[in-house]
C-alpha positions as CSV (number, residue, x, y, z in Angstrom):
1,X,17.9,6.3,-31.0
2,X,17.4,2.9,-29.2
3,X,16.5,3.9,-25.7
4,X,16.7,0.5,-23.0
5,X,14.3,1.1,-20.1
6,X,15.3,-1.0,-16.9
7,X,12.3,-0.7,-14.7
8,X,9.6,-2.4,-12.9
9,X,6.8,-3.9,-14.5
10,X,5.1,-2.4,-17.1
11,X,1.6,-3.4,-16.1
12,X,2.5,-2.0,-12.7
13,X,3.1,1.7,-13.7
14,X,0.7,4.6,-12.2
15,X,1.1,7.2,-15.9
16,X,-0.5,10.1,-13.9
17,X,2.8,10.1,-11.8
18,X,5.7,8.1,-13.0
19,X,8.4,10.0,-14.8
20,X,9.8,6.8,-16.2
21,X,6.6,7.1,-18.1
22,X,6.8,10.5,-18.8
23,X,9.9,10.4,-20.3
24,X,9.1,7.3,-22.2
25,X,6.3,10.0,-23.7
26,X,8.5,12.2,-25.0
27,X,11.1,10.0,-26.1
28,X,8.4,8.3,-28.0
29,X,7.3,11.9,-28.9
30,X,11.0,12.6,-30.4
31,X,10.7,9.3,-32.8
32,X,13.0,7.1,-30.8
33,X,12.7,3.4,-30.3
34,X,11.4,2.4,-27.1
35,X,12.0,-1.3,-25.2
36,X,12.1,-1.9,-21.9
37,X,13.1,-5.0,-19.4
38,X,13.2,-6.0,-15.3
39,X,16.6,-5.7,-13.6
40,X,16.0,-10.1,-13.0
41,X,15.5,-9.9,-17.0
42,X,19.7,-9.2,-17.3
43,X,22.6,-11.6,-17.5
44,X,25.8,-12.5,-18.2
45,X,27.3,-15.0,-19.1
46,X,31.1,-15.7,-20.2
47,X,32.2,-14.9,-23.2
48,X,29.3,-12.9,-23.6
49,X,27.8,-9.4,-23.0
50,X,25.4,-8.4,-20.4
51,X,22.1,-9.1,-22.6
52,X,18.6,-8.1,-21.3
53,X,15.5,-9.9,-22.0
54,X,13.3,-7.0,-23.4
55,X,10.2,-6.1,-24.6
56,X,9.4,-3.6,-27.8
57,X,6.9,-1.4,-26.8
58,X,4.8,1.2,-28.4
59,X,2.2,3.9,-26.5
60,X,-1.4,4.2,-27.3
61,X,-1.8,7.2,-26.4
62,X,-3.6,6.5,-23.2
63,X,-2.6,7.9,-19.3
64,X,-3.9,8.8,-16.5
65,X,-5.1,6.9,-13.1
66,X,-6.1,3.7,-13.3
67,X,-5.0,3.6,-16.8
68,X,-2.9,0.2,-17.1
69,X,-3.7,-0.4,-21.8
70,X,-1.1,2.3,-22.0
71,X,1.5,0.5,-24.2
72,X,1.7,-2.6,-26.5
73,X,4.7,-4.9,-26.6
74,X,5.7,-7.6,-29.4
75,X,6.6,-10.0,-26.9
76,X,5.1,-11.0,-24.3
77,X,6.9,-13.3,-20.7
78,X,8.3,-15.5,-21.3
79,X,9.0,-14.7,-25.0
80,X,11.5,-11.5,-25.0
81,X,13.6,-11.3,-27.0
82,X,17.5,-11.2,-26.2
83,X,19.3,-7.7,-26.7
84,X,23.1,-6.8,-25.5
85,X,22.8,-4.0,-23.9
86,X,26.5,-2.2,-25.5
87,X,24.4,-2.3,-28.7
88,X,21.7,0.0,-28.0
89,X,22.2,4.1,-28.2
90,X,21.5,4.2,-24.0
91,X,20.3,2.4,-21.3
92,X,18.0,4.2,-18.4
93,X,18.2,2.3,-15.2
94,X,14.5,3.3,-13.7
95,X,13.5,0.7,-11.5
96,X,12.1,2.1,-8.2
97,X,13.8,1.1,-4.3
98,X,13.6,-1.2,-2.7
99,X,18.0,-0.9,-2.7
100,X,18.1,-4.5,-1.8
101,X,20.6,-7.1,-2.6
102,X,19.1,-7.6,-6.1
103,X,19.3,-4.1,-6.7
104,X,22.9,-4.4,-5.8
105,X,23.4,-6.8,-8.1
106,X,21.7,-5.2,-11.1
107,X,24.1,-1.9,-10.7
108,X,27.2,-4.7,-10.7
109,X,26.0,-5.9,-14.3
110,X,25.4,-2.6,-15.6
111,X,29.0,-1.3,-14.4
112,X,30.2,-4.9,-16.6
113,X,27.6,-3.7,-19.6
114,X,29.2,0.1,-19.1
115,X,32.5,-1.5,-19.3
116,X,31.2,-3.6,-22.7
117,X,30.9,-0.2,-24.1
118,X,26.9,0.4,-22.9
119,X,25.3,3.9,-22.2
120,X,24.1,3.9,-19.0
121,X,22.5,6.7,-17.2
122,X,22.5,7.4,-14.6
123,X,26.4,5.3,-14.2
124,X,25.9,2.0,-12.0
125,X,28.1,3.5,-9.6
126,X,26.2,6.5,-9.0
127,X,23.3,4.3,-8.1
128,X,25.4,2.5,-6.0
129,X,26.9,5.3,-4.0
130,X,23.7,7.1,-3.6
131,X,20.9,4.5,-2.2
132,X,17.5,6.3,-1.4
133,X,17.5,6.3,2.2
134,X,21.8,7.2,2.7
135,X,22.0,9.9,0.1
136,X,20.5,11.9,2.7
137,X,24.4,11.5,4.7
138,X,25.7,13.7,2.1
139,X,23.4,16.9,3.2
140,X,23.4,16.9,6.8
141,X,22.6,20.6,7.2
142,X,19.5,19.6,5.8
143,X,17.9,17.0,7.9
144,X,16.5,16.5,11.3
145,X,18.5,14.4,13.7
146,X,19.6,11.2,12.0
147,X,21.1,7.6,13.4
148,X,22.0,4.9,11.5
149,X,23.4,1.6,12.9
150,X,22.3,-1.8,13.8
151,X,23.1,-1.8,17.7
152,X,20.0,-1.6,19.7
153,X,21.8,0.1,22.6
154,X,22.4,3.0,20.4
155,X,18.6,2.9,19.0
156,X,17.9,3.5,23.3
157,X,20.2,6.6,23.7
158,X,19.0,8.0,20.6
159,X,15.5,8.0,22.0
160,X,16.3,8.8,25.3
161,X,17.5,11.8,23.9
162,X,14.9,12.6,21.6
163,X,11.9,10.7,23.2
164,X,9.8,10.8,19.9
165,X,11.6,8.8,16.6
166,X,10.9,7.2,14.0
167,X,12.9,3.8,12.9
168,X,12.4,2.8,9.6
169,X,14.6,-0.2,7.1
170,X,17.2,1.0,5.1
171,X,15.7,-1.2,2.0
172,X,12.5,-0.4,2.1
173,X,9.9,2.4,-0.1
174,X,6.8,3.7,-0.3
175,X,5.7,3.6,3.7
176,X,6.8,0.0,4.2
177,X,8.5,-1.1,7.6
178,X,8.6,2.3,9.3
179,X,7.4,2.6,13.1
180,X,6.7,5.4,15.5
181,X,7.7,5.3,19.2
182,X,6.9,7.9,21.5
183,X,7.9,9.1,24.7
184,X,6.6,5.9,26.5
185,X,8.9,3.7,24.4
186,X,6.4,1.0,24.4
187,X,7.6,-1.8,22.0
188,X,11.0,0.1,21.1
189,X,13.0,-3.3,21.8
190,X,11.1,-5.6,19.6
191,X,10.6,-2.7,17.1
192,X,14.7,-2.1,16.7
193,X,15.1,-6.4,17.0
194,X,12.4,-6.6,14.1
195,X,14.1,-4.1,11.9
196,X,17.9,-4.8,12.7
197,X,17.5,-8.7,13.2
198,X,18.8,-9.4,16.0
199,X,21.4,-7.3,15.3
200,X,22.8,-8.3,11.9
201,X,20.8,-5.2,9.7
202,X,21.4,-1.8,9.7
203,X,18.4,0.7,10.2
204,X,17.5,4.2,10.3
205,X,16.9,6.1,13.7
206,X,15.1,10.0,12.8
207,X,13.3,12.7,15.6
208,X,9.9,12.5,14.9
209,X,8.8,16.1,13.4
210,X,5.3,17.0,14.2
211,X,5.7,19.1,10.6
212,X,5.1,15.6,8.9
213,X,1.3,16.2,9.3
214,X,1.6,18.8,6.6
215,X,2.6,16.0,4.0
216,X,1.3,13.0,2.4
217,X,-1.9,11.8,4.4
218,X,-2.0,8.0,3.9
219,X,-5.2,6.1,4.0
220,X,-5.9,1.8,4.4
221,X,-9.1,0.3,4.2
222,X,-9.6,-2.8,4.9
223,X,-12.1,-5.3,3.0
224,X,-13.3,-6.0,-0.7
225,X,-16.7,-4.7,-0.5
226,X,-18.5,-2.2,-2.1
227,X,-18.4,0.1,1.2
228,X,-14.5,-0.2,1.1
229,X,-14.6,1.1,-2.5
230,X,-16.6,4.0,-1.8
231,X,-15.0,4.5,1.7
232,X,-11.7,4.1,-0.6
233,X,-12.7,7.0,-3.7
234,X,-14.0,9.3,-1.0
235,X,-10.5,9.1,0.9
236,X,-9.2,10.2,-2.4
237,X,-11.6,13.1,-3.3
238,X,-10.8,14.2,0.1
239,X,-7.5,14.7,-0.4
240,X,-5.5,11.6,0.6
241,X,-2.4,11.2,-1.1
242,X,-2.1,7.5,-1.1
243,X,-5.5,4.9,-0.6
244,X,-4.7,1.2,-0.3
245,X,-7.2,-1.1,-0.1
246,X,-6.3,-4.4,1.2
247,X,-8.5,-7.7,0.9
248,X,-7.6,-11.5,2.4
249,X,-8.4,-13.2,-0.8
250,X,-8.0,-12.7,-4.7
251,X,-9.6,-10.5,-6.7
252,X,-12.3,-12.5,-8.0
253,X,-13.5,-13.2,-4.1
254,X,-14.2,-9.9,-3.9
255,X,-17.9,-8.9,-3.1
256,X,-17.1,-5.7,-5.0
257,X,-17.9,-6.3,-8.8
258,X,-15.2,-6.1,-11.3
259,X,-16.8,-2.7,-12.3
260,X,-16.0,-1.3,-9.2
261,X,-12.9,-2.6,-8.6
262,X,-12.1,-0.4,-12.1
263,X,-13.6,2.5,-10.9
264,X,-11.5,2.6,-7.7
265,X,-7.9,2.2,-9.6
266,X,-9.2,4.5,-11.8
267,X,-9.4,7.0,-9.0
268,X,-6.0,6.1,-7.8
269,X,-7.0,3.6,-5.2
270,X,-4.6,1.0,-5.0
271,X,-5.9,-2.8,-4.4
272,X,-3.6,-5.6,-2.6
273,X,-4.8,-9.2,-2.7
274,X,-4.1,-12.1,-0.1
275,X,-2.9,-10.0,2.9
276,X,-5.0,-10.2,6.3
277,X,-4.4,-7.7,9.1
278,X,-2.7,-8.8,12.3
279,X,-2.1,-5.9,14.1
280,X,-2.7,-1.9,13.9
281,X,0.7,0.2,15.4
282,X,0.5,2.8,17.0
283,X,2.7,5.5,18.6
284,X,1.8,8.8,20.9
285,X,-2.1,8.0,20.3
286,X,-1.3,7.9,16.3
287,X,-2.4,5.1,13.9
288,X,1.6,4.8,12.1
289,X,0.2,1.6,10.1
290,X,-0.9,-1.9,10.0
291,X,1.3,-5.4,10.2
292,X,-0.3,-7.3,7.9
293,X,0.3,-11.5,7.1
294,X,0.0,-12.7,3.7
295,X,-2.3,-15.6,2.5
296,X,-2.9,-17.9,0.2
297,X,-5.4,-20.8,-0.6
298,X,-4.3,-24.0,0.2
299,X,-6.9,-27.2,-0.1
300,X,-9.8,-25.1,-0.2
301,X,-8.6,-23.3,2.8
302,X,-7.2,-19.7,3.5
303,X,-4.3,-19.8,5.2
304,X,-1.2,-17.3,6.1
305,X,2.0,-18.1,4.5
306,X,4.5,-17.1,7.4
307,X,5.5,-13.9,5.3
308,X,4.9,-10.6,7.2
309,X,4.8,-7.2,6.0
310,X,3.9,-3.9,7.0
311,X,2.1,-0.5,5.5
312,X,2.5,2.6,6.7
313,X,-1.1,5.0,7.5
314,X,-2.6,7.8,9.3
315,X,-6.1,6.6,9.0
316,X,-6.9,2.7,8.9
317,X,-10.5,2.1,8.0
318,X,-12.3,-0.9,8.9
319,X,-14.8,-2.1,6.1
320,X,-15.4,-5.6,6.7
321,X,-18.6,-8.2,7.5
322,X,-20.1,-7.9,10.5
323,X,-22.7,-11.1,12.5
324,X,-25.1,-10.3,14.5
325,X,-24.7,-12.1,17.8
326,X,-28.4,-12.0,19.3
327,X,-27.5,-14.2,22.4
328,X,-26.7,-11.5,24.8
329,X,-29.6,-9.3,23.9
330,X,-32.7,-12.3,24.8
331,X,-33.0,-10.5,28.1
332,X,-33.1,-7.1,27.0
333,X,-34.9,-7.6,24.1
334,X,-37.9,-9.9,22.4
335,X,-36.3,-12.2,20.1
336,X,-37.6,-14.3,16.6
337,X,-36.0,-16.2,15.0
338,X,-32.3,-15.0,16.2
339,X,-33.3,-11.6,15.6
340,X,-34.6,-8.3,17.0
341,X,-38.6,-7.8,17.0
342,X,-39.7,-4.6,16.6
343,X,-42.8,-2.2,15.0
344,X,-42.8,-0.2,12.1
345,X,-41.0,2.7,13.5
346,X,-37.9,-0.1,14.7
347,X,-39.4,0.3,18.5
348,X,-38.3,-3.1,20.5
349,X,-39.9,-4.3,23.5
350,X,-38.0,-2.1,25.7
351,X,-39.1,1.7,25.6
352,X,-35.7,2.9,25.7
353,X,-34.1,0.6,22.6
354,X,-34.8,0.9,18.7
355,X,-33.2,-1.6,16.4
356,X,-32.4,-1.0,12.5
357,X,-31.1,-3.2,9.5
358,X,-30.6,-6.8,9.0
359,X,-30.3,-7.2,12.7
360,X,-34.2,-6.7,13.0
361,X,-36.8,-9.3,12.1
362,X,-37.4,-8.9,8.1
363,X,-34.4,-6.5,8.2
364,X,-32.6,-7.1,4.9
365,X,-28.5,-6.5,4.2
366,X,-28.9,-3.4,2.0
367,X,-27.3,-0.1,3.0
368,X,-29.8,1.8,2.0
369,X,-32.7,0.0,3.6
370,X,-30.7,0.9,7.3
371,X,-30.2,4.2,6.2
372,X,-33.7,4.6,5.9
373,X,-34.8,2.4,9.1
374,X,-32.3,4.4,10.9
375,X,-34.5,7.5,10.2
376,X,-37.2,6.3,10.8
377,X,-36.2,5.5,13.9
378,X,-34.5,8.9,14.7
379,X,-38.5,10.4,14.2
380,X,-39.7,7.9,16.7
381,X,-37.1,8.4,19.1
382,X,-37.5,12.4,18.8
383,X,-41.3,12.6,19.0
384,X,-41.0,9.6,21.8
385,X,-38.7,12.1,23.7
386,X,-41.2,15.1,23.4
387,X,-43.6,12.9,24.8
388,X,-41.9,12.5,27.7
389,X,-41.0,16.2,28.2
390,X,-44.1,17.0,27.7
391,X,-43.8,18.9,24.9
């Protein structure tokens, strides 16, 4: 058979946990024909049928994390080649949430293509009538307490009944656009104004249940550097579900080589470009994610581009470049040339202070070498301390 995948971008697929790719396997397994398209690669156009803009793909063999060489195609953007979809054996509409407008869309030309005589599972309608985050309407012996509206006066009751909730869009996936509010309602009325627009969007209210902490744990790091990797891989091979690191600039900017840029994806860590961090949120004490703004270069400069977004996370870690400000220490400390003076052992002119790392005189910006000053210094500091005891 001739089996149409509708999906998101190829290149874009994680194989160690995508059943679209899974099923691709075994399709491919069985000896059918595989191609595959976007939903903004379908039209219509009078007098003709919906046609997709496809690719013809092939698997190597390949899978697993960070594994993106894991099919070939004949074509290649913005080459596809045209293909009706009533003339293939079925057509597999894959393509993950957001159920946006263009989602909408897409299911409207696959109930035309459906009605041209197309395969398509599951039916356009289906998808229609069951969105990811309102399927849940139809089971309501199974969920916690559930709101969903767009007036802000009912976001208030419901969280003046419940006092812990969680408000999230009704378009969104994988985290994105979800906010915690506690007892203290701090920020619930630009929280609700942000997510129903002034009113015009509906949005989900749900009672926060503490049970969550038994599920995915969420980690974002931000920076580019080689600590961010290996803060990154160690999030993973300590359990966390999901690891995103998040850089202001492209890849290439990143101080992190190429090589391990590889090696994090190919432990599952996930690396966004050109998005700088504005604010962390918060609710009951809890990191619930980060607002972040997205850049871009423009005339040599990095600037934001106005768009806003937001991850969820219940551990942001910080794994940027730090300077050394020596200003405030000149009257606590002996100074040279901007930095600290010390002996061998990291001692500084005041008995009670010790100084490590690039911030010392000769001090060099190696990880290691403050690792090992940093011991050093723990020595001094320990037989300094027996000193004065007595011991």
């Amino acid at each position: 058979m001739k089996l149409l995948f509708v999906a998101d971008p190829l290149e874009s697929f994680k194989t160690h946990k995508d059943s679209t790719f899974a099923m691709m396997r075994e399709a491919a397994r069985r000896g059918h024909t595989l191609m595959a398209c976007e939903p903004k690669d379908l039209r219509w156009q009078r007098g003709e049928p919906v046609t997709g803009f496809v690719r013809d793909i092939t698997l190597t063999g390949r899978s697993g994390e960070g594994v993106h060489d894991w099919f070939a195609s004949a074509q290649q953007a913005p080459d596809e080649r045209p293909q009706p979809l009533c003339e293939v054996d079925a057509v597999l509409m894959r393509k993950d949430p957001p159920f946006d407008a263009e989602y909408f869309y897409a299911t409207h030309l696959l109930s035309q293509a459906e009605r041209e005589g197309a395969r398509v599972f599951n039916k356009a309608s289906a998808l229609r009538e069951h969105p990811e985050k309102l399927a849940i309407l139809e089971f309501p012996q199974f969920i916690g307490p559930t709101l969903v509206t767009r007036d802000a006066a009912d976001v208030t009751r419901f969280h003046a009944e419940h006092h812990d909730i969680i408000l999230k869009p009704l378009d969104g996936m994988g985290g994105m656009g979800i906010f915690r509010v506690g007892p203290d309602g701090l920020n619930l009325g630009s929280i609700t104004e942000t997510l129903n627009r002034h009113g015009t969007q509906s949005l989900m209210v749900q009672k926060f249940l503490p049970e969550i902490v038994d599920g995915d744990k969420r980690v974002l790091v931000i920076g580019g550097g080689m600590t961010a990797v290996d803060a990154s891989v160690q999030s993973r091979k300590l359990g966390s579900d999901e690891v995103t690191m998040v850089y202001r600039r492209g890849p290439q900017d990143m101080s992190a080589s190429g090589h391990e840029q590889e090696w994090a994806q190919k432990n599952g860590v996930t690396i966004r470009h050109w998005a700088t961090p504005k604010e962390v949120l918060s609710a009951g004490g809890l990191v619930t994610g980060v607002r972040f703004a997205a850049t871009r270069m423009a005339a040599g400069t990095l600037v934001e581009t106005g768009e806003t977004f937001t991850l969820a996370a219940d551990m942001v870690l910080k794994a940027i470049g730090q300077s050394f400000v020596a200003q405030p220490l000149g009257a606590l400390v002996n100074l040279q040339g901007g930095r600290i003076q010390t002996d061998d052992q990291g001692r500084t002119s005041h008995a009670k202070v010790w100084a490590g790392g690039d911030c010392r005189v000769g001090g060099r910006d190696l990880t290691v070498e403050a690792v090992e000053h940093g011991k050093v210094a723990a020595l001094s500091i320990h037989a300094a301390l027996g000193a004065n005891n007595g011991a």
